[in-house]
C-alpha positions as CSV (number, residue, x, y, z in Angstrom):
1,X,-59.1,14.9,-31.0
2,X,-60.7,18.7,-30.2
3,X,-60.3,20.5,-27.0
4,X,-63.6,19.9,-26.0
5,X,-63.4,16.0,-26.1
6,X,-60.4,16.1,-24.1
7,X,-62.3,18.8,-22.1
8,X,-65.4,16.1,-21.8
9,X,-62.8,13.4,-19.7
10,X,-62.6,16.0,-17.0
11,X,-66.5,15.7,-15.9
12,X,-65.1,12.4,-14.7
13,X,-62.3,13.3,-12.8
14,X,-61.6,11.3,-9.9
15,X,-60.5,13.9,-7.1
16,X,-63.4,16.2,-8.1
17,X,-65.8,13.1,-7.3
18,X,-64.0,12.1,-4.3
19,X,-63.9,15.9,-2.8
20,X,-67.8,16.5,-3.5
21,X,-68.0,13.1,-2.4
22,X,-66.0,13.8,1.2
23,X,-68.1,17.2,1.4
24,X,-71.7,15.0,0.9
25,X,-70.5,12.6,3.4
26,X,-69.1,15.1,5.9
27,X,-72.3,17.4,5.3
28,X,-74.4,13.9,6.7
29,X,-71.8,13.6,9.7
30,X,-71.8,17.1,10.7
31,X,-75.8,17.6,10.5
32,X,-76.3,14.6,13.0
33,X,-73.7,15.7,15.5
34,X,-74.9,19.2,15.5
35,X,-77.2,17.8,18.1
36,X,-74.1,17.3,20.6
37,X,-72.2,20.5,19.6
38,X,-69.9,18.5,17.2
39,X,-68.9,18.7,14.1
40,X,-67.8,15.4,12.0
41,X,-64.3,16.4,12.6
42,X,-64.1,17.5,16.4
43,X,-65.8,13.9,16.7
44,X,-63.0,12.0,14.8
45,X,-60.7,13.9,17.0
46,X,-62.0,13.1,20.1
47,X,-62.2,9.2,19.1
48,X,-58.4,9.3,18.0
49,X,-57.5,10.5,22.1
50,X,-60.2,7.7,23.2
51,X,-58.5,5.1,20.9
52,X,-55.1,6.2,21.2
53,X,-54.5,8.4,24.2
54,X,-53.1,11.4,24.6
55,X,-51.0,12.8,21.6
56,X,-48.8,15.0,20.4
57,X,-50.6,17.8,18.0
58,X,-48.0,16.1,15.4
59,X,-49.1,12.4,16.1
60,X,-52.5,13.4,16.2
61,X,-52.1,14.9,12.7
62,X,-50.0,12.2,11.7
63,X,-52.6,9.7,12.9
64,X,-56.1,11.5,10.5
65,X,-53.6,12.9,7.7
66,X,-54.7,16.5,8.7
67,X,-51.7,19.2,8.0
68,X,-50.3,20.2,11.1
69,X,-51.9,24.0,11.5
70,X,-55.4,22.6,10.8
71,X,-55.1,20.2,13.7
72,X,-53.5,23.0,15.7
73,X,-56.4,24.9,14.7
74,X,-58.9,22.3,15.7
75,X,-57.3,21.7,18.8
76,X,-57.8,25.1,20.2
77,X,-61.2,25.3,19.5
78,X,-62.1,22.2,20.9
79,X,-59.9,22.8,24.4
80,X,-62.0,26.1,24.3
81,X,-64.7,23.8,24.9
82,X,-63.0,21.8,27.6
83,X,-63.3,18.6,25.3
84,X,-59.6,18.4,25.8
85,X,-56.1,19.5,27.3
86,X,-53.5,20.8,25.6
87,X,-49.8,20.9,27.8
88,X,-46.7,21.3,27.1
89,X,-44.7,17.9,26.1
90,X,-42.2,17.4,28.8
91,X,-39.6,16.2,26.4
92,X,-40.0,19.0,24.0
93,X,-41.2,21.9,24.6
94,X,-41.9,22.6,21.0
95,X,-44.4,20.1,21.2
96,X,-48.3,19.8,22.8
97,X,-49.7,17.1,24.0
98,X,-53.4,16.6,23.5
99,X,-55.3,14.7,26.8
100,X,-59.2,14.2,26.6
101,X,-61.0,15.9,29.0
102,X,-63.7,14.2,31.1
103,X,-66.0,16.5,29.4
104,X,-64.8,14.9,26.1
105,X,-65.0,12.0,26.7
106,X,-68.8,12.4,27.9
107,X,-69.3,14.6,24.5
108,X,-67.8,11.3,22.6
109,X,-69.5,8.8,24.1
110,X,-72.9,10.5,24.1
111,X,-72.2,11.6,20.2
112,X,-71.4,7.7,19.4
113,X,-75.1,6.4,18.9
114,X,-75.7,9.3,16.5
115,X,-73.1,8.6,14.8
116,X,-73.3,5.0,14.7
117,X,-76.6,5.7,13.1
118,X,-75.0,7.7,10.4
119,X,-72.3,5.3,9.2
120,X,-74.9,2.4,9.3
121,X,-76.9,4.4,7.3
122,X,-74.2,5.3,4.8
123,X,-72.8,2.1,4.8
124,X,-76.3,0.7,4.0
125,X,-76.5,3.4,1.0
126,X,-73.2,2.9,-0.5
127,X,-72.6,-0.9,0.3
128,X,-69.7,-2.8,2.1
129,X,-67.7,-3.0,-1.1
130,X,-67.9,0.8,-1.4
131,X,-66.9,1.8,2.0
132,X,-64.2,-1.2,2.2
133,X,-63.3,0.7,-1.1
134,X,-62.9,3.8,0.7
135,X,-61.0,2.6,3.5
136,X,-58.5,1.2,1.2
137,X,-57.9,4.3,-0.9
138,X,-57.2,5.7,2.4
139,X,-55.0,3.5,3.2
140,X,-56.3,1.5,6.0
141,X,-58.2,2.0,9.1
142,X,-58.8,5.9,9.7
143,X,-57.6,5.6,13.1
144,X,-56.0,2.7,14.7
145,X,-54.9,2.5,18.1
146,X,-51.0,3.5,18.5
147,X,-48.2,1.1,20.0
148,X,-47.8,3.6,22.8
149,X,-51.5,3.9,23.4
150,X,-53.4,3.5,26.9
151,X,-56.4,2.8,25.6
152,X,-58.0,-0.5,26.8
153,X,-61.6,-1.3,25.7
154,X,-64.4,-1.1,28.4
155,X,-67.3,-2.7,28.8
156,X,-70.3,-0.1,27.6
157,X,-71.9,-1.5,31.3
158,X,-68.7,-0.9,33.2
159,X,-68.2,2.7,35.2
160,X,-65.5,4.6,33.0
């Protein structure tokens, strides 16, 4: 076998298709929630505090499987914008905790139609095999609500 057929197997490698794949997908997010100041990630964010409460910057990473300084990174911008708090953790002062903001959480749910219309479009594009594919080479739900989390589920007509 030559160099170049062996070369040939990389036009199919995996992680390049799933990283242009990721950027396509993200591109879609992003260009939708541009319309709300938001950015595909800043919303994920945002719904991680809604679904789990507030967090530590380490949790939080922990939670989306973002390294720790990108998260730290993210964080500060989005405070910046008053979508959320960050404060010292009383039992380590190391530590940040990350509290939605009321503004955030005004930004979130206003951003949640567009981007409900986004993932039902994607979904409809790719098909439920595909994107149950996806979920499970991520290993599960992207973000799940944590055992210590406040959140409790509202009623979209109930006053928040």
């Amino acid at each position: 076998m030559d160099d170049r057929t062996s070369l040939f197997e990389t036009t199919r490698c995996a992680c390049l298709a799933s990283r242009r794949a990721a950027r396509r997908i993200t591109r879609r997010f992003d260009q939708a929630l541009r319309a709300h100041g938001l950015r595909a990630t800043q919303f994920t964010i945002l719904a991680a505090l809604r679904l789990a409460g507030p967090q530590s910057v380490g949790a939080l990473a922990d939670l989306l499987d973002i390294e720790r300084t990108t998260m730290s990174r993210n964080l500060a911008v989005a405070a910046q914008r008053d979508l959320l708090t960050l404060r010292a953790d009383p039992e380590d002062a190391r530590s940040r905790i990350a509290t939605l903001t009321a503004h955030g959480r005004h930004t979130l749910e206003t951003a949640l139609p567009t981007w409900q219309a986004v993932q039902k479009s994607l979904v409809e594009e790719l098909g439920e095999t595909t994107v149950h594919n996806l979920h499970q080479l991520a290993g599960g739900p992207c973000i799940a609500p944590l055992p210590n989390s406040s959140y409790e589920p509202q009623n979209q007509d109930s006053p928040a």
